[in-house]
Structures are given as C-alpha cells and as structure tokens.
KEKE-3310 file (N, C-alpha, C; in steps of 0.2 Angstrom, whole numbers, plus 5000, padded with zeros to 4 digits):
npx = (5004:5002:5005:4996:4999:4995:5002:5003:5015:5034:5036:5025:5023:5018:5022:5021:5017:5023:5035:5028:5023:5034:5041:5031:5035:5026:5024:5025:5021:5024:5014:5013:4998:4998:5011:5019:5014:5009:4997:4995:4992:4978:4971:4983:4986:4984:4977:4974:4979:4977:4986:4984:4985:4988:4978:4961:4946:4936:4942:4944:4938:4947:4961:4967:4974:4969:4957:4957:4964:4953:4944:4951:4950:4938:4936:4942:4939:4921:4920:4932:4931:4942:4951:4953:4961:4960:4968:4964:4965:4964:4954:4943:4941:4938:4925:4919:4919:4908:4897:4895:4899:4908:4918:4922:4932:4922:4929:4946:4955:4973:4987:4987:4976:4962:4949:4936:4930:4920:4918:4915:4916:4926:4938:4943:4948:4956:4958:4956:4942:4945:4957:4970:4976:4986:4982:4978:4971:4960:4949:4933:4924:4907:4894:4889:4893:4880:4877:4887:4897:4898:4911:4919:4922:4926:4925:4926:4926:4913:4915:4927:4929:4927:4916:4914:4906:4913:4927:4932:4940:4943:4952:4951:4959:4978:4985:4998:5008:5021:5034:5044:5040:5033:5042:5049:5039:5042:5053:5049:5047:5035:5026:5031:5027:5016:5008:5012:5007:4994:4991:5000:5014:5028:5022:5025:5035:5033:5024:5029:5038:5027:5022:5032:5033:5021:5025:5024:5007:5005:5012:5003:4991:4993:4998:4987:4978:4983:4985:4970:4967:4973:4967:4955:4957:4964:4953:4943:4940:4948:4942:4955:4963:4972:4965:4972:4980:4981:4995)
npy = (4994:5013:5024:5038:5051:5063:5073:5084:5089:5089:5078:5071:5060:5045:5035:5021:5014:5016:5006:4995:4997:4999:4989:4979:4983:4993:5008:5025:5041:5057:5071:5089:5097:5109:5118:5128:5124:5113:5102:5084:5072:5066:5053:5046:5037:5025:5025:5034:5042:5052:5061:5067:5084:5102:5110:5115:5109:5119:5128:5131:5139:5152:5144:5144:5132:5122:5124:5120:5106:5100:5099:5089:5080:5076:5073:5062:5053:5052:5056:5048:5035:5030:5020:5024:5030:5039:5048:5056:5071:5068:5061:5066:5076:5067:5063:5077:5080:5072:5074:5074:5081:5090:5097:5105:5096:5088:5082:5084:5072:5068:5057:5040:5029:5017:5011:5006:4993:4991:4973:4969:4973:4971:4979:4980:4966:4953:4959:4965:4966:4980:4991:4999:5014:5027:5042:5062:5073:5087:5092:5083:5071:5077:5072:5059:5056:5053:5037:5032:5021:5021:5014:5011:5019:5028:5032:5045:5051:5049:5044:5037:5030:5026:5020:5019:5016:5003:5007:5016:5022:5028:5034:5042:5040:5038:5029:5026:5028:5027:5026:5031:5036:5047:5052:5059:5069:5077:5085:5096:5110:5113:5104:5095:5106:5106:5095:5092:5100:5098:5087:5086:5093:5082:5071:5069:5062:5052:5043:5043:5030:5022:5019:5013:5002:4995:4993:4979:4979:4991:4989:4977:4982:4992:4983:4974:4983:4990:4976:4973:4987:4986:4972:4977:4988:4981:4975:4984:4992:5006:5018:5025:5019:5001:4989:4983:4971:4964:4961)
npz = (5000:4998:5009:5014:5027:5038:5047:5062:5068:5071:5080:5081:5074:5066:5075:5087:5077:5064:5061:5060:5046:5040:5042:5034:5022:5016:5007:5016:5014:5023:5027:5031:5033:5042:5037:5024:5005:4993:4993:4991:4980:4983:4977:4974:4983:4995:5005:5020:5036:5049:5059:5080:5085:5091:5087:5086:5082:5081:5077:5063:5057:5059:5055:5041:5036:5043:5037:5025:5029:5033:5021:5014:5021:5020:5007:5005:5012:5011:4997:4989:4996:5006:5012:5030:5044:5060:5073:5089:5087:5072:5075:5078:5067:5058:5062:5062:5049:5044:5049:5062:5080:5089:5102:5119:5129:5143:5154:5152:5146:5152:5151:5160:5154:5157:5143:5136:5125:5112:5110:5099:5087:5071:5071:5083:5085:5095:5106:5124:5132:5142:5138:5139:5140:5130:5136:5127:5128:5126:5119:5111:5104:5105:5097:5089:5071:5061:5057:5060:5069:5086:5096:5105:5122:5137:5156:5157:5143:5132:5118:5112:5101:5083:5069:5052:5039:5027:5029:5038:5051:5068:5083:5099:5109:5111:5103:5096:5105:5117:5129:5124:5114:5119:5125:5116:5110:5121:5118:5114:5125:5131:5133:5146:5155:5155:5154:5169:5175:5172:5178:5191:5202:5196:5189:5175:5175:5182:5174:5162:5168:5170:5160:5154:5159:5156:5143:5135:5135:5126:5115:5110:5110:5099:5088:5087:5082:5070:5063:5061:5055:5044:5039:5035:5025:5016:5010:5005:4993:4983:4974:4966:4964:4961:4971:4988:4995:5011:5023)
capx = (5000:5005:5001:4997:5002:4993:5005:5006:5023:5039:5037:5019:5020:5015:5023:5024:5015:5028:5038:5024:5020:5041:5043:5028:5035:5021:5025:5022:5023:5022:5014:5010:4996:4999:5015:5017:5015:5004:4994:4998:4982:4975:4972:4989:4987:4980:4974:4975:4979:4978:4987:4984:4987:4985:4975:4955:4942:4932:4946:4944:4938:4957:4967:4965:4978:4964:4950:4960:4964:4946:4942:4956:4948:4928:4935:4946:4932:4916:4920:4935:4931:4949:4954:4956:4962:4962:4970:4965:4962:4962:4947:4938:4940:4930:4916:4917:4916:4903:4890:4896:4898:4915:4918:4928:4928:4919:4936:4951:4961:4979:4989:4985:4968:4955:4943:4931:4928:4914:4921:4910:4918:4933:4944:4946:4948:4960:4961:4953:4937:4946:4961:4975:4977:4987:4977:4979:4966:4955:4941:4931:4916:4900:4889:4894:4890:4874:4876:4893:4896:4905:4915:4922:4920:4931:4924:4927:4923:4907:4917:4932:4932:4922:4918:4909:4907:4918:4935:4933:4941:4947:4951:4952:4967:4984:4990:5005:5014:5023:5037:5050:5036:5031:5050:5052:5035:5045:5057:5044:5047:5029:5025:5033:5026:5008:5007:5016:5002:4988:4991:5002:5023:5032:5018:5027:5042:5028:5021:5034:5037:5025:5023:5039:5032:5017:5025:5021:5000:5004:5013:4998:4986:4997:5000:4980:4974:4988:4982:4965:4964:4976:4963:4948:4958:4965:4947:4941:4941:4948:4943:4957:4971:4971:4964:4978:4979:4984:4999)
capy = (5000:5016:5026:5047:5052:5068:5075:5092:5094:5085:5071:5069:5056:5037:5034:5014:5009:5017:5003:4991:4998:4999:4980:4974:4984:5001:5015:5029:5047:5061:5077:5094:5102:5118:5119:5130:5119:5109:5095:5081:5072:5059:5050:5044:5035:5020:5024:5042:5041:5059:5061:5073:5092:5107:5113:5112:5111:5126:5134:5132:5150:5154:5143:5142:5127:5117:5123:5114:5098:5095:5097:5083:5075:5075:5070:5055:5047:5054:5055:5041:5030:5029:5019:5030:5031:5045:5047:5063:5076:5065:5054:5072:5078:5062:5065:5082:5079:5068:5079:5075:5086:5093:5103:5106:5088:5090:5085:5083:5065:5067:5052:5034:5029:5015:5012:5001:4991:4984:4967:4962:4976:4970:4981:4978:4958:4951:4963:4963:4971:4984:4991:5001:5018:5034:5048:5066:5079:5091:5090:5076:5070:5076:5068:5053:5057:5048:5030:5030:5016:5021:5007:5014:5024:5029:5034:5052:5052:5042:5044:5035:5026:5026:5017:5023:5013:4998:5008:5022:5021:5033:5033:5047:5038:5039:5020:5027:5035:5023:5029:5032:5042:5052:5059:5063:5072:5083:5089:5103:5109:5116:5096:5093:5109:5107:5086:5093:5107:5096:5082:5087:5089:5072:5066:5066:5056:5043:5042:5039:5024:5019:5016:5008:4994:4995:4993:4973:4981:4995:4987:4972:4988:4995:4978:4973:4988:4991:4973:4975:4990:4982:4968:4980:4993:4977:4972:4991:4997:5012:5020:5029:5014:4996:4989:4982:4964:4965:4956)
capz = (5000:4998:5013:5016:5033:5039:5056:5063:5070:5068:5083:5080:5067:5068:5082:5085:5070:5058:5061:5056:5039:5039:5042:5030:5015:5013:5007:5019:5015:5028:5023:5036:5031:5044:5034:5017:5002:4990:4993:4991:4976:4986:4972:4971:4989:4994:5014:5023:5043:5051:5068:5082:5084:5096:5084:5088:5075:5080:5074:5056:5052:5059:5054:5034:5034:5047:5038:5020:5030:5035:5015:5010:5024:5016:5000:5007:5015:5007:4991:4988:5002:5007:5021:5033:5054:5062:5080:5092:5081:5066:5078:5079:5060:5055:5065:5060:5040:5043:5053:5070:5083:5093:5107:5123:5133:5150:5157:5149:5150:5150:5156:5155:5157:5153:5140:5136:5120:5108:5107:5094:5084:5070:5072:5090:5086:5099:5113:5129:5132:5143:5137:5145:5133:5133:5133:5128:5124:5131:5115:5112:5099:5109:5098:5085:5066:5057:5054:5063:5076:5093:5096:5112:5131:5143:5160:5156:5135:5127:5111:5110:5094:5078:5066:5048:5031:5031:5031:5038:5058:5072:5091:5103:5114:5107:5105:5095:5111:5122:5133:5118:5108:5125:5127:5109:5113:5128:5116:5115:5132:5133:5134:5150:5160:5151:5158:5176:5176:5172:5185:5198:5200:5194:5186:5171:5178:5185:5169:5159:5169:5169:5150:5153:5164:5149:5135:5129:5134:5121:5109:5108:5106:5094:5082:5085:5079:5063:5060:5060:5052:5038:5036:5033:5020:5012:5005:5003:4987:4984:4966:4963:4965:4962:4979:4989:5000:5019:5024)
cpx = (5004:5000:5001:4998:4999:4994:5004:5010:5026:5039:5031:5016:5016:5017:5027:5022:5020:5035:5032:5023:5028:5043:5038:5030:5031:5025:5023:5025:5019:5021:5012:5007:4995:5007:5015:5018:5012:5004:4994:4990:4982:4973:4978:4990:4984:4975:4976:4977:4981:4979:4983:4988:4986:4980:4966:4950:4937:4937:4948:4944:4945:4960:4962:4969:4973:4958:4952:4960:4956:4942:4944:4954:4940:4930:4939:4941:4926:4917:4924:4934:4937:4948:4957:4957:4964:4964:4969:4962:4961:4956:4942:4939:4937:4925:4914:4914:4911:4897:4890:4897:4906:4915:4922:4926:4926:4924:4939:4955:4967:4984:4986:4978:4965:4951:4943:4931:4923:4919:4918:4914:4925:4938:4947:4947:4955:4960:4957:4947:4938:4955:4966:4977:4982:4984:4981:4975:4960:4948:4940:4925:4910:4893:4891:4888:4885:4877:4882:4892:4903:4903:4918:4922:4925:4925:4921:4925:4919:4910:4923:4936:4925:4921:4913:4910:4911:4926:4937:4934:4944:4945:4952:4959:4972:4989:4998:5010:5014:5029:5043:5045:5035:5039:5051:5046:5038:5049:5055:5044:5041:5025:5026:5028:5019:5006:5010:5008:4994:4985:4997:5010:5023:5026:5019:5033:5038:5023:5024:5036:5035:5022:5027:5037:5023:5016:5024:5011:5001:5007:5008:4992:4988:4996:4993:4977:4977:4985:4975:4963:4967:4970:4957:4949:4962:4958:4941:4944:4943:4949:4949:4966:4968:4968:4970:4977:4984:4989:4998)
cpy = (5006:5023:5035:5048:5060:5070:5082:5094:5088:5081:5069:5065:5049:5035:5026:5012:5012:5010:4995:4990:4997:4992:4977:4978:4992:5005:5021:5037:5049:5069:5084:5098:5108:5121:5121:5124:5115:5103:5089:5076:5066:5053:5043:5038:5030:5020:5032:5039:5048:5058:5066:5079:5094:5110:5111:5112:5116:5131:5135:5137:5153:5151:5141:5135:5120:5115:5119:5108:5096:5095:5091:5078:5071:5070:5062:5051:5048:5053:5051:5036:5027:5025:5023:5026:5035:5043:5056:5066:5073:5061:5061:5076:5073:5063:5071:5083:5077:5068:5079:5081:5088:5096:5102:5099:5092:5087:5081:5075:5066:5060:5046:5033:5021:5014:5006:4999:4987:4979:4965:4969:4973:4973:4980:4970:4957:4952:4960:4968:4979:4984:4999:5007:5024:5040:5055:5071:5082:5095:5085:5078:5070:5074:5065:5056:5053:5043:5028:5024:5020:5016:5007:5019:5024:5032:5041:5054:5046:5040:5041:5031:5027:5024:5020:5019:5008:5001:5014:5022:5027:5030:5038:5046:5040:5031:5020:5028:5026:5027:5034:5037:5048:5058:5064:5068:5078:5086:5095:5103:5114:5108:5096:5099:5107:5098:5088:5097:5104:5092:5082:5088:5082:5070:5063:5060:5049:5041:5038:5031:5020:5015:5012:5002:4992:4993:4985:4976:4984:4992:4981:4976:4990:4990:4976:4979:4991:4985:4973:4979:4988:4977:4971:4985:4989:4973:4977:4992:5004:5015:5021:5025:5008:4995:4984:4974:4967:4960:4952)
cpz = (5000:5001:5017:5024:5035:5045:5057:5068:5069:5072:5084:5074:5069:5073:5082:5079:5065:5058:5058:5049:5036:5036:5037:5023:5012:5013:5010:5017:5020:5025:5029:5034:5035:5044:5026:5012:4997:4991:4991:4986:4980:4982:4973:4977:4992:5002:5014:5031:5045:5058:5072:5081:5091:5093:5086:5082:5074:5079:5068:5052:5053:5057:5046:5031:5037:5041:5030:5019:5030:5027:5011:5014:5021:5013:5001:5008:5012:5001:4987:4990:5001:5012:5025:5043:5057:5070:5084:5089:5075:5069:5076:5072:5059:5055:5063:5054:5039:5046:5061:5074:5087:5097:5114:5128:5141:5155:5153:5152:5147:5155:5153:5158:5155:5150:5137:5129:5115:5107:5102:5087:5078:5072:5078:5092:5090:5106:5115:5129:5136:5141:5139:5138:5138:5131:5132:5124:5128:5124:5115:5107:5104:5107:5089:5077:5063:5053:5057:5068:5082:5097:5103:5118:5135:5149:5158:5148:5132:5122:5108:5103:5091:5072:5060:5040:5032:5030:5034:5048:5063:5082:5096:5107:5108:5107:5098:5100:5116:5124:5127:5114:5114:5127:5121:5109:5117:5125:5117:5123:5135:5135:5142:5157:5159:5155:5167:5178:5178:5175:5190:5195:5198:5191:5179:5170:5180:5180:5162:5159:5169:5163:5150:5154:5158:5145:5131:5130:5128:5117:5107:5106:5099:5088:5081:5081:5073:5060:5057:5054:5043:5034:5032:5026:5013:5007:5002:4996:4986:4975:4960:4961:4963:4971:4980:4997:5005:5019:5027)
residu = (UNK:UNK:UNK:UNK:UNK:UNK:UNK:UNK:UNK:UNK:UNK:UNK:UNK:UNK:UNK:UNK:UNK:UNK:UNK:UNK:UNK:UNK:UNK:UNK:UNK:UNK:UNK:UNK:UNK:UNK:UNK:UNK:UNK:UNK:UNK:UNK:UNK:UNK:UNK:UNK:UNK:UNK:UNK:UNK:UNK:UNK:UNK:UNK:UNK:UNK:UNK:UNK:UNK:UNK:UNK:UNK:UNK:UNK:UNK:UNK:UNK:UNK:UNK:UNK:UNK:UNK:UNK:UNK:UNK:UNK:UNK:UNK:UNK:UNK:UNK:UNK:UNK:UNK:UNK:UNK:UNK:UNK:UNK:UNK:UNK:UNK:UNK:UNK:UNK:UNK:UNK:UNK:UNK:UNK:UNK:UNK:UNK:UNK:UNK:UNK:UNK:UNK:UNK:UNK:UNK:UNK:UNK:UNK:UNK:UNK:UNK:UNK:UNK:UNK:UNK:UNK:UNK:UNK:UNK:UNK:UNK:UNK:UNK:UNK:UNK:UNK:UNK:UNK:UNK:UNK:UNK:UNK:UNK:UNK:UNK:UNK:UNK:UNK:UNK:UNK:UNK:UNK:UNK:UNK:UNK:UNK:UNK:UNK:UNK:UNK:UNK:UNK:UNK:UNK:UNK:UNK:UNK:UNK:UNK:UNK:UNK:UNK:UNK:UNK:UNK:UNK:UNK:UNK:UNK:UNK:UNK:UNK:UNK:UNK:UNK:UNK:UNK:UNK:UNK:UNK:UNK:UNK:UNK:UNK:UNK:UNK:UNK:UNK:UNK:UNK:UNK:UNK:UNK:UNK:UNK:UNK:UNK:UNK:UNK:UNK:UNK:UNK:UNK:UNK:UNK:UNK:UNK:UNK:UNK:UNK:UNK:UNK:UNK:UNK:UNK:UNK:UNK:UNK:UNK:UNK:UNK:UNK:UNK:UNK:UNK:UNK:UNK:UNK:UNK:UNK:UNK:UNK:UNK:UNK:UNK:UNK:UNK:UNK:UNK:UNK:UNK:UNK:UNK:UNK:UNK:UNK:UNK)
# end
C-alpha cells in the first residue's frame, strides 16, 4: 500500500505503527498540512491516517491550513472512500466531516487511562474488552456522526472510537505514544510543563514509567489495531488505485 500520513509537527507522526508499515514493505509518506505547500492528490494514495494536533476544530475559520485539511479529509472518505484512521484530532475531524459534533471535553484526560471496547467490533479483534490507553486531549466528539458506530467509552469520554462505512476508523486515545514516543514528545518543552500542570509535579516522571512497565500492553494495542485496520483497507476498494491485499 502506499500510505498518506497527515502529522502536525515533527514528533507527531506514527509513532509505534511506523515501524509496522516499515517492516511489512508500505510505502508511507508524511505530509503537514499547517505547513506551506501543495497538497499532496490523494488519488495517488491507497489509505489516509491523520494524527493529532493542538489545533482544535472550532478553529477552522482561523486557521486556513485546518480549515484545508478538514476538506482533503471530506473527500478521502466521502468521496473516495479511502481507508482512513484517524488518532485525536484526526478521531475528531472524521466526525466532523461527517456531521458529528466537537467541542471542549467535559474534562480533559491526559495520562494513561482505561477504555472500554465493543468486542463484537473487528477492528478491536484480539484485545481485551478493557484496554489500557494513553490519553491526551482536552476536546472530544460530543455527539457521534449519522450512521457511525461508537466502538468505544472511557469513564470520562462516550466517544472513544468510531467506526463509519467499512473503512473508515478513528480513536480518541493515542495507542502510537509509548514511553520512547512520549520523550520525543517533551522535546517541546511546553510538553513537560503542560502534563506537570495538568496532573500534579512528577507526574510526568511517573508516567513515563509507567509506560515503561506497559509497554508489551501498548505494543499488543498498537499491532491489533495496525492489524485489524490492515485487514479492513485490504478488502476496501479504493477508486482511485488498484485495491491492495493485507499482509
């Protein structure tokens, strides 16, 4: 497959899964739409995956580079039917395109947290029906687009996961960030004060580690859900390409 990448800063790309697409052979570009430049034709692309931002989606009338992406986002899934995964921001641009709703979460999860899963759901074949995520976002989908399936709950957000037409996926958590993606993270040293700030001193020190002591949970999230989503974008047709077998 040959697969689009939609990041918004330099250490917020794929995270663990870039070593997946690496090891099975895909071709992965990465493109920043809140960077100068031309778009990249989607056409040419066999899957879309939009990461998170800081960016929020009621900011589209200001930022003109948002209000762009959420149009390359319409026509990926609406009008290609692209296999798509969005993560964060890229969970809350689907829902956007697609008549959902957005807005400030009623409280923020940063840190690691709990959430609950359709098991009867493919995408979440393997795992366990609660699963051990890293959170970070202080929006959230407050109310799920027409015809969509929410797939997943956490305590604090209804809207964790969503599922729409057979390839079109996204999650609220962050199941790219394991301890190694969290540091590369803190290079931005507004990271470290902003996670300290929002759960106490040291909490990013005891966080860290904690993902350390985590990491075969995240990495079995991480590889089920690159599986998974592999399975469903491999028997998706996408117009504008040959369609492409999962490995």
């Amino acid at each position: 497959m040959r697969l689009l990448v939609f990041q918004h800063g330099a250490n917020e790309g794929l995270g663990q899964f870039e070593r997946y697409f690496r090891r099975d052979g895909h071709d992965v570009a990465a493109y920043r739409p809140d960077l100068p430049g031309p778009a990249p034709d989607l056409a040419d692309f066999d899957g879309l995956w939009v990461m998170g931002g800081v960016a929020q989606i009621w900011e589209a009338d200001e930022l003109g580079w948002l209000r762009n992406e959420l149009g390359l986002v319409r026509r990926a899934v609406i009008d290609l039917k692209m296999p798509f995964f969005g993560i964060c921001l890229g969970h809350q641009m689907l829902a956007h395109v697609l008549g959902g709703q957005v807005g400030p979460a009623g409280t923020p999860e940063i840190g690691v947290t709990p959430v609950a899963l359709s098991a009867e759901q493919a995408e979440f074949h393997g795992l366990a029906r609660t699963v051990t995520t890293f959170q970070w976002h202080s929006a959230e989908v407050t109310a799920a687009p027409p015809g969509a399936r929410v797939t997943a709950a956490s305590d604090a957000c209804g809207v964790q996961a969503l599922a729409w037409g057979d390839s079109a996926r996204s999650v609220q958590f962050h199941p790219e960030v394991d301890r190694s993606v969290l540091q590369q993270w803190c290079e931005n040293p507004e990271v470290p004060d902003a996670f300290d700030r929002s759960n106490g001193a040291g909490a990013l020190a005891a966080c860290l580690d904690r993902l350390d002591v985590l990491k075969p949970d995240l990495d079995h999230l991480a590889d089920s859900l690159y599986r998974n989503w592999m399975s469903t974008a491999g028997s998706a047709r996408h117009p504008g390409r040959p369609s492409s077998r999962a490995p």
